[in-house]
Structures are given as C-alpha cells and as structure tokens.
Biopython code that builds the backbone (N, CA, C, O; Angstrom):
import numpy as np
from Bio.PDB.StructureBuilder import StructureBuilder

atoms = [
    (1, "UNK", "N", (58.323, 4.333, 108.014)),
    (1, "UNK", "CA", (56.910, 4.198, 107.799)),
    (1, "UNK", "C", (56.633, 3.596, 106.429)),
    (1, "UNK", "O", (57.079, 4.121, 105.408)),
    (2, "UNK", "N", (55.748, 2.273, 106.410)),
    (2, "UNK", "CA", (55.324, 2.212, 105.302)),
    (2, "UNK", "C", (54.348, 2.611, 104.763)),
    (2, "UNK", "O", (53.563, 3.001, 105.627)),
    (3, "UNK", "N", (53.851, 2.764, 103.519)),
    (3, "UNK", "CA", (52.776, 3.507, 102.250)),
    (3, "UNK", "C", (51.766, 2.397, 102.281)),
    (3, "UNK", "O", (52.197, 1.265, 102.060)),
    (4, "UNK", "N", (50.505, 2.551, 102.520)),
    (4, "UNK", "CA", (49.576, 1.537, 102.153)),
    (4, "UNK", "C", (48.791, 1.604, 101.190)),
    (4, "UNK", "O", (47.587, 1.848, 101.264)),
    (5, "UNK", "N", (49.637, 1.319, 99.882)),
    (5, "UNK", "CA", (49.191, 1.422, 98.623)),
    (5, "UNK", "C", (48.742, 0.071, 97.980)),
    (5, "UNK", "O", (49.175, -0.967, 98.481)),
    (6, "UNK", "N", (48.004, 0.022, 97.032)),
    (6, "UNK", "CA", (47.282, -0.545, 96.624)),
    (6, "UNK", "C", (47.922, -0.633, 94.983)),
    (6, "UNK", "O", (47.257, -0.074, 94.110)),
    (7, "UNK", "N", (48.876, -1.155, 94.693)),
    (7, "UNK", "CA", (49.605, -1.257, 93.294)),
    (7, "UNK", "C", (49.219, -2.532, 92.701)),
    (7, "UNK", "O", (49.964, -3.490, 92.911)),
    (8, "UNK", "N", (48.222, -2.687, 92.027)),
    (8, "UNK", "CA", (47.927, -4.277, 91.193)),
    (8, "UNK", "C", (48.796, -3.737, 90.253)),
    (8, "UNK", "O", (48.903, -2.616, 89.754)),
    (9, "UNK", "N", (49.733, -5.381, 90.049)),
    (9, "UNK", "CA", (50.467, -5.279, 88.912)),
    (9, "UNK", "C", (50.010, -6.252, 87.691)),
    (9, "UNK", "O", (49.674, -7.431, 87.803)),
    (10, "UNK", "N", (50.073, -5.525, 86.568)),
    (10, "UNK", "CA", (49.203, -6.842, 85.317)),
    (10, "UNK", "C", (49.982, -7.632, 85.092)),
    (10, "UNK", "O", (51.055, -7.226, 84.648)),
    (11, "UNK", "N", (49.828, -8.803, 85.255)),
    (11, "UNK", "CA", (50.767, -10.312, 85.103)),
    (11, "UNK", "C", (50.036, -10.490, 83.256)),
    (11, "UNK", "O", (48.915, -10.399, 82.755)),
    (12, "UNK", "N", (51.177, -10.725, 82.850)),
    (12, "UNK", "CA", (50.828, -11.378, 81.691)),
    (12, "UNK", "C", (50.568, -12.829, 81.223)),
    (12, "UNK", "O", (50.278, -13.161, 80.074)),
    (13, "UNK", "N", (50.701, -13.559, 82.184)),
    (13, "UNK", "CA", (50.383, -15.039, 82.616)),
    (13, "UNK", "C", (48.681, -15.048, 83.328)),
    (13, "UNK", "O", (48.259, -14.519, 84.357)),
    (14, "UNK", "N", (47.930, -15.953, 82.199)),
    (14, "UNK", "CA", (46.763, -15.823, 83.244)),
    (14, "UNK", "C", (46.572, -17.780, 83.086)),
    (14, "UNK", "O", (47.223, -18.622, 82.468)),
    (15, "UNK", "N", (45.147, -17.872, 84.142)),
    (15, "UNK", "CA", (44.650, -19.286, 84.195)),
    (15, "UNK", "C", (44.607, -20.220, 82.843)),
    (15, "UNK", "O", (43.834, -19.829, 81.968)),
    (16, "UNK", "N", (45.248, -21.235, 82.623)),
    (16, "UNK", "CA", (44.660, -21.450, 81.541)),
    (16, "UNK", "C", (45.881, -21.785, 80.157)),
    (16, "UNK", "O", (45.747, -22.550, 79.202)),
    (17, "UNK", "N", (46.618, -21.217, 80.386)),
    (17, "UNK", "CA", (47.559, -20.416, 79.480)),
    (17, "UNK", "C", (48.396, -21.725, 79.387)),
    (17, "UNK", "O", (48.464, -22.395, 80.418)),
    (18, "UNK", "N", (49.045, -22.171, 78.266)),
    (18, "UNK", "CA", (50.123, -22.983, 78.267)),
    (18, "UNK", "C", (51.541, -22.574, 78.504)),
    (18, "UNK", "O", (52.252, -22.089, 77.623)),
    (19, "UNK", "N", (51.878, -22.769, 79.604)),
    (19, "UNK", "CA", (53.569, -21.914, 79.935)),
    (19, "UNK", "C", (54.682, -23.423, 79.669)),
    (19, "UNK", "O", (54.542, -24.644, 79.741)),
    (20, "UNK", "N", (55.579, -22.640, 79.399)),
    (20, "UNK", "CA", (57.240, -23.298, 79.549)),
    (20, "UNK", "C", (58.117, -22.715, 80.462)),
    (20, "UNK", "O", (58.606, -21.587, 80.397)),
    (21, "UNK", "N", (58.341, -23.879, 81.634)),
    (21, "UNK", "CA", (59.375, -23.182, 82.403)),
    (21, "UNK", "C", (60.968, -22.642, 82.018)),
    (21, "UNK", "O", (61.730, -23.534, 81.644)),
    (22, "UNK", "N", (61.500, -21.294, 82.081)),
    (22, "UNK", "CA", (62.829, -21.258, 81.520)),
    (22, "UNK", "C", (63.701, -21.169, 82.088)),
    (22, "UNK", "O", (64.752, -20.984, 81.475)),
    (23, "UNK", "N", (63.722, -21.280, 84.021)),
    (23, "UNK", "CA", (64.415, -21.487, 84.582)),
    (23, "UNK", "C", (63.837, -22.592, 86.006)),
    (23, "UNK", "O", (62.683, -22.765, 86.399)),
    (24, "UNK", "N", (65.065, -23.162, 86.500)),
    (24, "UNK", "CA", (64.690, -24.060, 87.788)),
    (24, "UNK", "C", (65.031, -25.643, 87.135)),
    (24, "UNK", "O", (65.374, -26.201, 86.092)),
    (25, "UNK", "N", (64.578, -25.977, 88.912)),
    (25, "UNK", "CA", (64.871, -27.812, 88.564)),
    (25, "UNK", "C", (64.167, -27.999, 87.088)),
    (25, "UNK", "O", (64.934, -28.139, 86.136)),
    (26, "UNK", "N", (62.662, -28.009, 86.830)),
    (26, "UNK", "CA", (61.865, -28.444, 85.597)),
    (26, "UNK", "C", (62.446, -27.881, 84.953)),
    (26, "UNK", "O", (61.996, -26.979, 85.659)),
    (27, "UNK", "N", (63.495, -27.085, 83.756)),
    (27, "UNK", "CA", (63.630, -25.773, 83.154)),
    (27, "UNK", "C", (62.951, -27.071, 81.809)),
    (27, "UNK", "O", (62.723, -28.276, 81.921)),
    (28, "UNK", "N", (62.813, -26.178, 80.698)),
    (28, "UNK", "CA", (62.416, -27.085, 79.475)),
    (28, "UNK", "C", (60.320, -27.524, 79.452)),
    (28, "UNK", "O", (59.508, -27.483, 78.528)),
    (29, "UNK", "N", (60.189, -27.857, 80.776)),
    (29, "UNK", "CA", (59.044, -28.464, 80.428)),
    (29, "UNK", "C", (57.702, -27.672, 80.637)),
    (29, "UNK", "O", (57.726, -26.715, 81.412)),
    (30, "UNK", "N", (56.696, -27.959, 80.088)),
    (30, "UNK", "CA", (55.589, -27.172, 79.690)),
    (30, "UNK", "C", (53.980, -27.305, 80.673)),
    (30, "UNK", "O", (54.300, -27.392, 81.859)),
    (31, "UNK", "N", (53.128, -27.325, 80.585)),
    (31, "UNK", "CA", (52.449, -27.227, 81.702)),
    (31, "UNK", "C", (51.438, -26.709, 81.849)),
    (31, "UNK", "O", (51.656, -25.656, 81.251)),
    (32, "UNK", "N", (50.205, -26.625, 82.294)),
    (32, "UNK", "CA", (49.433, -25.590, 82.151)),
    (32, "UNK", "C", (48.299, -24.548, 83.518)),
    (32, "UNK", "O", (47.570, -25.134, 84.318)),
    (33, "UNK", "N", (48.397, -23.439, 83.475)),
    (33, "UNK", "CA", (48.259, -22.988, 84.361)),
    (33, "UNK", "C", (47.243, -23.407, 85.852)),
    (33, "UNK", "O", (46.466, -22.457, 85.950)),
    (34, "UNK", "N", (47.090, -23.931, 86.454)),
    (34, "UNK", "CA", (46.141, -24.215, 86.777)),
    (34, "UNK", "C", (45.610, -23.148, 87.823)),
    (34, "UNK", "O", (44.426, -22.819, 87.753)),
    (35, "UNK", "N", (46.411, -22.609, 88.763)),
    (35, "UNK", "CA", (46.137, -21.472, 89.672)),
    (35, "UNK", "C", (47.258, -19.979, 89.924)),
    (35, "UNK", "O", (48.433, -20.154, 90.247)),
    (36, "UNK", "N", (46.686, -18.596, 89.724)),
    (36, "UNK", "CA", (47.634, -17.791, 89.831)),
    (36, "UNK", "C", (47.726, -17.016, 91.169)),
    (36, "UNK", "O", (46.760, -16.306, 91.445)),
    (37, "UNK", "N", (48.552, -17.053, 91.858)),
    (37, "UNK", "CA", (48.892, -16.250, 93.057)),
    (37, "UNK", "C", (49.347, -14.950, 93.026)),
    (37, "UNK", "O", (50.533, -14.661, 93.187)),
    (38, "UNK", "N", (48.179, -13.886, 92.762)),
    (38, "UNK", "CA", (49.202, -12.540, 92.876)),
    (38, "UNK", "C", (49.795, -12.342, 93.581)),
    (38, "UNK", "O", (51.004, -12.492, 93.409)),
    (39, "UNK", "N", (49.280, -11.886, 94.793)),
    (39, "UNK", "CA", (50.260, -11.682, 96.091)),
    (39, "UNK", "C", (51.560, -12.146, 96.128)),
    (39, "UNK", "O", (52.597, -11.611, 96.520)),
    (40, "UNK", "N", (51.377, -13.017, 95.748)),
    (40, "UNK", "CA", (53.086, -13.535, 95.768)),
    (40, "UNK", "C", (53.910, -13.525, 94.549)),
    (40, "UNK", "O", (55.095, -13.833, 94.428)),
    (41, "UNK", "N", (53.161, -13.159, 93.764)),
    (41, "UNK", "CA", (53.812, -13.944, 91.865)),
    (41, "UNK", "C", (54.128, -14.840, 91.444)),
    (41, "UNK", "O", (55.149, -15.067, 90.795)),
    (42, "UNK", "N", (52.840, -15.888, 91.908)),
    (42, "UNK", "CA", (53.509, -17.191, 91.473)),
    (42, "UNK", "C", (52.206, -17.704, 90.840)),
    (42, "UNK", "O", (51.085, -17.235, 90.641)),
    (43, "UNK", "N", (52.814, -18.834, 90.616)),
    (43, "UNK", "CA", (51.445, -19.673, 89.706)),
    (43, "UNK", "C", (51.781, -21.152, 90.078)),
    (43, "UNK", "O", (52.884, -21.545, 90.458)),
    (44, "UNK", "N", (50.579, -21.966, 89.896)),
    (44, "UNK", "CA", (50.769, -23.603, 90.250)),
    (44, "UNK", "C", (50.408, -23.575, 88.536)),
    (44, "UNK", "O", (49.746, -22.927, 87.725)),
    (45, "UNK", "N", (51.358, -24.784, 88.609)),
    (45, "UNK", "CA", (51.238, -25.229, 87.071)),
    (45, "UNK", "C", (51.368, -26.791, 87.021)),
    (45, "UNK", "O", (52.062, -27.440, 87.804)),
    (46, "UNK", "N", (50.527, -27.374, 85.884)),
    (46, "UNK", "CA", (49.883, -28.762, 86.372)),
    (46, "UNK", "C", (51.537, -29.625, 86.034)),
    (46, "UNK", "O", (52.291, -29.512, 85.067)),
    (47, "UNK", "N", (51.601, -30.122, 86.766)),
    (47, "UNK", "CA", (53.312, -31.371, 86.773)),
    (47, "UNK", "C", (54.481, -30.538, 86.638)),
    (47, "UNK", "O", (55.518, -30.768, 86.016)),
    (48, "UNK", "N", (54.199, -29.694, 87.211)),
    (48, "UNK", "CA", (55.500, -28.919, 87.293)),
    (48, "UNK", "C", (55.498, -28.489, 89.111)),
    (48, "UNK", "O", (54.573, -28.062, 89.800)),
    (49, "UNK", "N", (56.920, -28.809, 89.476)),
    (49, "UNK", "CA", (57.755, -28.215, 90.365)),
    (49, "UNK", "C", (56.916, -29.152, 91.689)),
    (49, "UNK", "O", (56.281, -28.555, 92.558)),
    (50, "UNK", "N", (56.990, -30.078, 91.674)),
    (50, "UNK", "CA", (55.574, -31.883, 92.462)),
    (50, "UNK", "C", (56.706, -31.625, 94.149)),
    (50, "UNK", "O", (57.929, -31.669, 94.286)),
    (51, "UNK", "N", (56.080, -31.481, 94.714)),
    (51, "UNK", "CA", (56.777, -31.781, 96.369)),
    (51, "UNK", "C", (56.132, -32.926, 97.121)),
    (51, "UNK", "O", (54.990, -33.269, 96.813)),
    (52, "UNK", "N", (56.870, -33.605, 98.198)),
    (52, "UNK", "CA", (56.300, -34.681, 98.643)),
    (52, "UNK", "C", (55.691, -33.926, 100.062)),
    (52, "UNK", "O", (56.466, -33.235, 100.724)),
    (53, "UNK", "N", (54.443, -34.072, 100.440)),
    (53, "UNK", "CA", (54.015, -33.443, 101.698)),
    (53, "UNK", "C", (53.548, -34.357, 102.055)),
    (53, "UNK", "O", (52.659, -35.010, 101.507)),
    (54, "UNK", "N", (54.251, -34.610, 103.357)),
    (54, "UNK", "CA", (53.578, -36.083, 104.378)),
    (54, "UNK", "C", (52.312, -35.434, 105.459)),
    (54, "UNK", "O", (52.443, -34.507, 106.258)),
    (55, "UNK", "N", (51.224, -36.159, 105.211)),
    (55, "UNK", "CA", (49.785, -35.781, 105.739)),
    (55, "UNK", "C", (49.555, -36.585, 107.173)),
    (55, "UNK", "O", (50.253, -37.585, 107.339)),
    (56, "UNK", "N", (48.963, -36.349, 107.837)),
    (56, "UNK", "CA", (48.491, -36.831, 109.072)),
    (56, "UNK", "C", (47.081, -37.839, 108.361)),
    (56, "UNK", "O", (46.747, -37.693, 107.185)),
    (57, "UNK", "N", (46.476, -38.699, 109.175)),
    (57, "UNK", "CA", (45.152, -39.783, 108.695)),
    (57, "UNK", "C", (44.081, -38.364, 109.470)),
    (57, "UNK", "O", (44.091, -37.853, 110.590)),
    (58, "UNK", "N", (43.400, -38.163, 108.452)),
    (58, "UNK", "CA", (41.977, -37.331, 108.756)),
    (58, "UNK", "C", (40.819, -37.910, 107.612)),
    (58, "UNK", "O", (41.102, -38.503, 106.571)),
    (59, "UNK", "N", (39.423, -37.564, 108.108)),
    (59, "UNK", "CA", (38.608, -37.690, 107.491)),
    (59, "UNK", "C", (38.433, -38.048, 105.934)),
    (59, "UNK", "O", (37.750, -38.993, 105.542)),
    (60, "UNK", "N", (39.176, -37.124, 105.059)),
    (60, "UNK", "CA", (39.146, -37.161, 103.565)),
    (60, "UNK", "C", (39.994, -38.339, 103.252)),
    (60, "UNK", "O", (39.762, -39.127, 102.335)),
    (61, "UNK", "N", (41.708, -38.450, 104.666)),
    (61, "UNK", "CA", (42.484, -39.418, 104.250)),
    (61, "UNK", "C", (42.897, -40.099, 105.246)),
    (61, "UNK", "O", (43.638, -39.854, 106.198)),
    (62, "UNK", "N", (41.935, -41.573, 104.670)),
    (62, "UNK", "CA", (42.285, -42.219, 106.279)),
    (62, "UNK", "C", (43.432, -42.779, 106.629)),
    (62, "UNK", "O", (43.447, -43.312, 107.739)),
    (63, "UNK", "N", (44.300, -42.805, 106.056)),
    (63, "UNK", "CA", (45.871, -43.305, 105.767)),
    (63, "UNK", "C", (46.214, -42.471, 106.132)),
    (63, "UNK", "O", (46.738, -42.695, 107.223)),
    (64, "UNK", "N", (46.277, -41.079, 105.754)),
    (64, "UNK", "CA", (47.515, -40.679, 105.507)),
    (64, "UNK", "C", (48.658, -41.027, 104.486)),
    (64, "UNK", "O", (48.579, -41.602, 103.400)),
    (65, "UNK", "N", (49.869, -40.454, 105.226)),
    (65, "UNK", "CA", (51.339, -40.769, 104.390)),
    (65, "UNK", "C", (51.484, -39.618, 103.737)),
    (65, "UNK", "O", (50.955, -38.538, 104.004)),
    (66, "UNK", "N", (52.389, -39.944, 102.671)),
    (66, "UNK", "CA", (52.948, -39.201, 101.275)),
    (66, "UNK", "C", (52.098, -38.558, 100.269)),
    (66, "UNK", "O", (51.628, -39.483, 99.607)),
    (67, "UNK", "N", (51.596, -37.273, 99.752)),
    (67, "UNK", "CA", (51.039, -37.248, 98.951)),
    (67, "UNK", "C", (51.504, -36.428, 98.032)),
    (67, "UNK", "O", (51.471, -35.312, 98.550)),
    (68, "UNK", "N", (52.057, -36.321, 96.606)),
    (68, "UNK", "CA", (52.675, -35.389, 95.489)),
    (68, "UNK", "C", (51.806, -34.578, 95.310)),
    (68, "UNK", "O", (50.680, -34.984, 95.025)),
    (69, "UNK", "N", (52.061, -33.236, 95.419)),
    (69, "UNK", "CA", (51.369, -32.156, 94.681)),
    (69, "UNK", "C", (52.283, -31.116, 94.013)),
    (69, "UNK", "O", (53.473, -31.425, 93.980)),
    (70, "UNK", "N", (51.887, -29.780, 93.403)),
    (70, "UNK", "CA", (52.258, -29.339, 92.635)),
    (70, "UNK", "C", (52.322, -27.830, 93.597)),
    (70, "UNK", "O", (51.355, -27.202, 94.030)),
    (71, "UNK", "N", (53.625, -27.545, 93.738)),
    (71, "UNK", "CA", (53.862, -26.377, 94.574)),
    (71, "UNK", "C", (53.744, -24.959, 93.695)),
    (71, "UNK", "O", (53.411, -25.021, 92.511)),
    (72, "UNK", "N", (54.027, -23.700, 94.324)),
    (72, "UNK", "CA", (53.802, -22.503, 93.151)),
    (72, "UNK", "C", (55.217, -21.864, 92.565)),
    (72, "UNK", "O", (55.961, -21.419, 93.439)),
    (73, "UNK", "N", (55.603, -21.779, 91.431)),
    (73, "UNK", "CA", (56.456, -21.646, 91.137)),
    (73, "UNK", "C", (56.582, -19.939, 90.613)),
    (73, "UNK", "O", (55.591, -19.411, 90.109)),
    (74, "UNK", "N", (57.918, -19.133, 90.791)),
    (74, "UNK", "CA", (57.693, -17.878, 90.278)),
    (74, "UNK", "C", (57.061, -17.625, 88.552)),
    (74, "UNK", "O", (57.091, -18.336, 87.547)),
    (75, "UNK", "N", (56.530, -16.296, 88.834)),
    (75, "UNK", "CA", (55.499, -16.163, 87.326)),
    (75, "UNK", "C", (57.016, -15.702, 86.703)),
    (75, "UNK", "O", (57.030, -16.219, 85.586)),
    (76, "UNK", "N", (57.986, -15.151, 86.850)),
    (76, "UNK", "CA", (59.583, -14.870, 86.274)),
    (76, "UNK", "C", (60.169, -15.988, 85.676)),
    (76, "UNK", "O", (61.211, -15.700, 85.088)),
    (77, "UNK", "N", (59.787, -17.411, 85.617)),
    (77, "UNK", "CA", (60.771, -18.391, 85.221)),
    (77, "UNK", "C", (59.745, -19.037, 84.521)),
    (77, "UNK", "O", (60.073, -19.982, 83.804)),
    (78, "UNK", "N", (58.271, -18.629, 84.604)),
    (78, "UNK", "CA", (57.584, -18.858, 83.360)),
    (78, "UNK", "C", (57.841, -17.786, 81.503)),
    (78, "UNK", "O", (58.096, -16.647, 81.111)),
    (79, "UNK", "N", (57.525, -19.263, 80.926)),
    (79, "UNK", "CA", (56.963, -18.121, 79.491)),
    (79, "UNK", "C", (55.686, -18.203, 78.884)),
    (79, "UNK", "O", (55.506, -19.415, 79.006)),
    (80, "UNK", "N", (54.798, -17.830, 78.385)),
    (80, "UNK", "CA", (53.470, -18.384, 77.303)),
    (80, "UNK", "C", (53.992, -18.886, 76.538)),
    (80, "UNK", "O", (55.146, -18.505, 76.336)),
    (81, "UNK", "N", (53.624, -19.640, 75.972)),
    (81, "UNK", "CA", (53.509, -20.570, 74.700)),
    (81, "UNK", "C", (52.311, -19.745, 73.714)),
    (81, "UNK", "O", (51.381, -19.191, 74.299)),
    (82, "UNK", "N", (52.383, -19.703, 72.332)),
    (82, "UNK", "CA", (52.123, -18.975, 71.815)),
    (82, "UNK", "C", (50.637, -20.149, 70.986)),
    (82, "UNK", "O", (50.287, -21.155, 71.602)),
    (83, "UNK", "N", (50.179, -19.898, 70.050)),
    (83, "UNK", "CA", (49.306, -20.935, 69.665)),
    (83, "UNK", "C", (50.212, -22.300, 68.565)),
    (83, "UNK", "O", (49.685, -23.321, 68.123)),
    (84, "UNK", "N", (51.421, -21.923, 68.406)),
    (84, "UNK", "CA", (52.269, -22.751, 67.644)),
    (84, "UNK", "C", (52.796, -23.474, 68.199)),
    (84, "UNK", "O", (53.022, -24.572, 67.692)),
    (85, "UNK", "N", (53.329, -23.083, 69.821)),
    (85, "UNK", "CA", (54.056, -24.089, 70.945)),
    (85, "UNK", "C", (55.160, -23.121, 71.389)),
    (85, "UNK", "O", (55.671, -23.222, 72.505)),
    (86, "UNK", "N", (55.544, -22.126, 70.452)),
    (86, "UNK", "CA", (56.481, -21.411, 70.675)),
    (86, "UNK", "C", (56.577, -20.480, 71.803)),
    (86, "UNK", "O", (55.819, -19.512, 71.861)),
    (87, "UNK", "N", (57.477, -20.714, 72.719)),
    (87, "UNK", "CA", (57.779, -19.632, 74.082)),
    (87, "UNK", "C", (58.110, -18.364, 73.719)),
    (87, "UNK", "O", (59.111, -18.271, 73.009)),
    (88, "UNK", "N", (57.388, -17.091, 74.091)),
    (88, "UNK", "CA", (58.077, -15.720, 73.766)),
    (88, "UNK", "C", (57.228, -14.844, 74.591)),
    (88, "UNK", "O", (56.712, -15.408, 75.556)),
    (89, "UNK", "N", (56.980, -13.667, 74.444)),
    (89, "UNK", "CA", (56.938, -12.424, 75.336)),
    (89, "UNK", "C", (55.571, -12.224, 74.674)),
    (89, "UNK", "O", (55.100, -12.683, 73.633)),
    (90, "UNK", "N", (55.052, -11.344, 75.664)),
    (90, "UNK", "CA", (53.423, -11.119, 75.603)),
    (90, "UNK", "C", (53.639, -9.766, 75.401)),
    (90, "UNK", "O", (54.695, -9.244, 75.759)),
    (91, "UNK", "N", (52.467, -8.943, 74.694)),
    (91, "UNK", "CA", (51.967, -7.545, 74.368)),
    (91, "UNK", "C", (50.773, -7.653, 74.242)),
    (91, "UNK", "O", (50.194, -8.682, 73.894)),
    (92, "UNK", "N", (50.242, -6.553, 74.523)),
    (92, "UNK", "CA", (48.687, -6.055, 74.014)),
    (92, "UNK", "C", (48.465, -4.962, 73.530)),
    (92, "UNK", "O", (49.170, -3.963, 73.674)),
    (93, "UNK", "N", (47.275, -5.065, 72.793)),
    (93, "UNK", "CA", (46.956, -4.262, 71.739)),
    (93, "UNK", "C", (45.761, -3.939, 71.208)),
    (93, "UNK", "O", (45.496, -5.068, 70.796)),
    (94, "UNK", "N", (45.080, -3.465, 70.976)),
    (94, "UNK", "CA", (43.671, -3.053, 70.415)),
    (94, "UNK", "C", (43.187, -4.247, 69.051)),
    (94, "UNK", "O", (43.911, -4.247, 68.056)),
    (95, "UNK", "N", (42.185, -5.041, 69.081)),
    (95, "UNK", "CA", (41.512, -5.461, 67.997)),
    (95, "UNK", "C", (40.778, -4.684, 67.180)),
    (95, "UNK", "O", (40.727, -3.517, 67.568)),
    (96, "UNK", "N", (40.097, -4.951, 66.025)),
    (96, "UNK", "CA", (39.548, -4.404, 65.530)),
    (96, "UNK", "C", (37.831, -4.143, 66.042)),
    (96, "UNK", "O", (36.964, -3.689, 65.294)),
    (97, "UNK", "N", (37.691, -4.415, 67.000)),
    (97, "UNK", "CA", (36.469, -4.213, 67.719)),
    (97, "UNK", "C", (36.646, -3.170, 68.780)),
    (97, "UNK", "O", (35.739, -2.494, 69.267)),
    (98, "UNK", "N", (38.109, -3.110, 69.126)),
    (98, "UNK", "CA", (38.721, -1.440, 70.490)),
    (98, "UNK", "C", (38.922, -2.641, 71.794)),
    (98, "UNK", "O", (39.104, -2.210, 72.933)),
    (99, "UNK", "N", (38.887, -3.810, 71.606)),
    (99, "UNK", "CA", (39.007, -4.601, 72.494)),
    (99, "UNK", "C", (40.846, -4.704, 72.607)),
    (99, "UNK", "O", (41.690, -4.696, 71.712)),
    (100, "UNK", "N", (40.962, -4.785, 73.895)),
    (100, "UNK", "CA", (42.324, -5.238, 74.620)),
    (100, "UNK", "C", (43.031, -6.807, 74.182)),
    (100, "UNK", "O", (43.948, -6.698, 74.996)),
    (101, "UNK", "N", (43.140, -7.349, 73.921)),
    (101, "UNK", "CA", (44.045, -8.920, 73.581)),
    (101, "UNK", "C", (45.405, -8.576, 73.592)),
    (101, "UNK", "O", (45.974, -7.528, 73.285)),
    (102, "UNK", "N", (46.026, -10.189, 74.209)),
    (102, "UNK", "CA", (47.326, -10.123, 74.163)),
    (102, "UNK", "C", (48.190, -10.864, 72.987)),
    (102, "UNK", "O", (47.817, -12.009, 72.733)),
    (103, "UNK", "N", (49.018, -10.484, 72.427)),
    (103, "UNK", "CA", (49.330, -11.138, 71.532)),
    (103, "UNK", "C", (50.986, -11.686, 71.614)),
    (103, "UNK", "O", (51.562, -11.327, 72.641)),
    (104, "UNK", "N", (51.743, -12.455, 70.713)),
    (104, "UNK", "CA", (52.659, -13.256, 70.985)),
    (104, "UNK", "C", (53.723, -12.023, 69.924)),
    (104, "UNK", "O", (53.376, -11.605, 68.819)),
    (105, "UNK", "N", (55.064, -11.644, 70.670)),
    (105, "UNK", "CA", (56.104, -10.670, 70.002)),
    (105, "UNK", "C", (56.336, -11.293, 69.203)),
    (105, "UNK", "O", (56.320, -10.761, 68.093)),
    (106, "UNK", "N", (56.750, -13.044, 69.309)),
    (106, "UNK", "CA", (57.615, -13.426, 68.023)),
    (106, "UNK", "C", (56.811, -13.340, 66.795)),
    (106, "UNK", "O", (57.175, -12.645, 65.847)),
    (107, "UNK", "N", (55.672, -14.064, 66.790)),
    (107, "UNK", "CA", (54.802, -14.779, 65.746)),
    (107, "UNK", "C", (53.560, -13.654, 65.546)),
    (107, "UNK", "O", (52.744, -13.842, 64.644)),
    (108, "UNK", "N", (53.441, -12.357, 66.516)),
    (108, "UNK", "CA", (52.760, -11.403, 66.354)),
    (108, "UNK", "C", (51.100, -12.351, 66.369)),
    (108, "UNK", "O", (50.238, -11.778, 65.702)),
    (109, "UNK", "N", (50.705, -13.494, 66.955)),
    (109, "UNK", "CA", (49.391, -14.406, 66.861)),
    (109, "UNK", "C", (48.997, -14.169, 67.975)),
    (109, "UNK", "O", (49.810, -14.330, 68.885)),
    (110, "UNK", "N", (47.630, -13.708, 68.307)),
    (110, "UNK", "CA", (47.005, -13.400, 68.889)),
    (110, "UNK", "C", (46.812, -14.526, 70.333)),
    (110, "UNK", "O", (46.352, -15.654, 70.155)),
    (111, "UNK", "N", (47.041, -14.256, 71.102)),
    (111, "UNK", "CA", (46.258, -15.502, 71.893)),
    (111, "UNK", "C", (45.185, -15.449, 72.953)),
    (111, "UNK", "O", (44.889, -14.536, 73.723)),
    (112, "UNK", "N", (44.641, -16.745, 72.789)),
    (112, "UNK", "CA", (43.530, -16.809, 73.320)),
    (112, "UNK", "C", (43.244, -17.280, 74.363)),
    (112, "UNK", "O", (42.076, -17.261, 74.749)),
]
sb = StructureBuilder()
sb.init_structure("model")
sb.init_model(0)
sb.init_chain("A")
sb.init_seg("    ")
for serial, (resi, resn, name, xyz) in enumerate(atoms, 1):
    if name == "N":
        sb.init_residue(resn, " ", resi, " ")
    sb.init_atom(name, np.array(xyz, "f"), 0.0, 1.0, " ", f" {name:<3s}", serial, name[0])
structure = sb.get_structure()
C-alpha cells in the first residue's frame, strides 16, 4: 500500500537564477533558469541540454520539420551561481528585517 502524502520538497534552485551545469553532456556551461518542474526535479534552462523534435505541419507550423528546444535537465547536476559567477551551495537565513533569503556558502553574498 502506498501513503498519500503530500511532501513539498524546498528546491534551492528557483526561476530566474543563473545555474552551472556540473554534470552531463553540457557539464561546464551556464544558463539561466527559465522553467522549474517539481514533480519531477528538473528545470529547463535556456541553451542547455537542446533536443531535435521533429513536428508534424499544423496551424502555428505550416512546415513542420526539425525544431531545437531545450529539454529539462535534473535540479542535481545543477549549481547557483552566486552574484560573482561563482558556483557553490545555497543556505538560508534570517535578514535583518526576520525575512528568509538565500545566501551563497562560499562568498557568504546574499542572492537575489
């Protein structure tokens, strides 16, 4: 029997965010979030991880053919980029207002 629980897990990757991939075909290159998939744990990130999907001719495309897009890659083989460029690990922490922000382990810089 399975449990029908309801476990949101907090991703430390959100929309927006400048990531570096650190593993996979792309490993090295950088990117930026464009859509996050909880359900699955993944994220689309702009020119990263491009598949060729051949389309049928419909309305929007009257051709058809080949079209590159950007598939979802695991949120595990992402990192943040910090406000310096630097890849490292996320924390959060209280501001001086009692507000939540996440900030960067290496460089301890807040990001935004």
């Amino acid at each position: 029997m399975e449990k029908n629980v309801n476990n949101k897990i907090k991703l430390r990757i959100k929309k927006d965010d400048r990531v570096k991939v650190i593993a996979g075909d792309d490993k090295g290159k950088t990117g930026k979030v464009l859509e996050i998939i909880t359900a699955k744990n993944k994220a689309i990130v702009e020119g990263i991880n491009i598949v060729s999907r051949h389309t049928k001719p419909n309305a929007q495309n009257q051709q058809g053919g080949i079209i590159k897009k950007e598939a979802p890659i695991s949120i595990s083989n992402l990192a943040v980029l910090d406000n310096n460029g630097v890849a490292s690990k996320i924390g959060r922490k209280k501001d001086a207002e009692g507000k939540t922000v996440r900030f960067s382990k290496k460089s301890q810089d807040i990001i935004n």
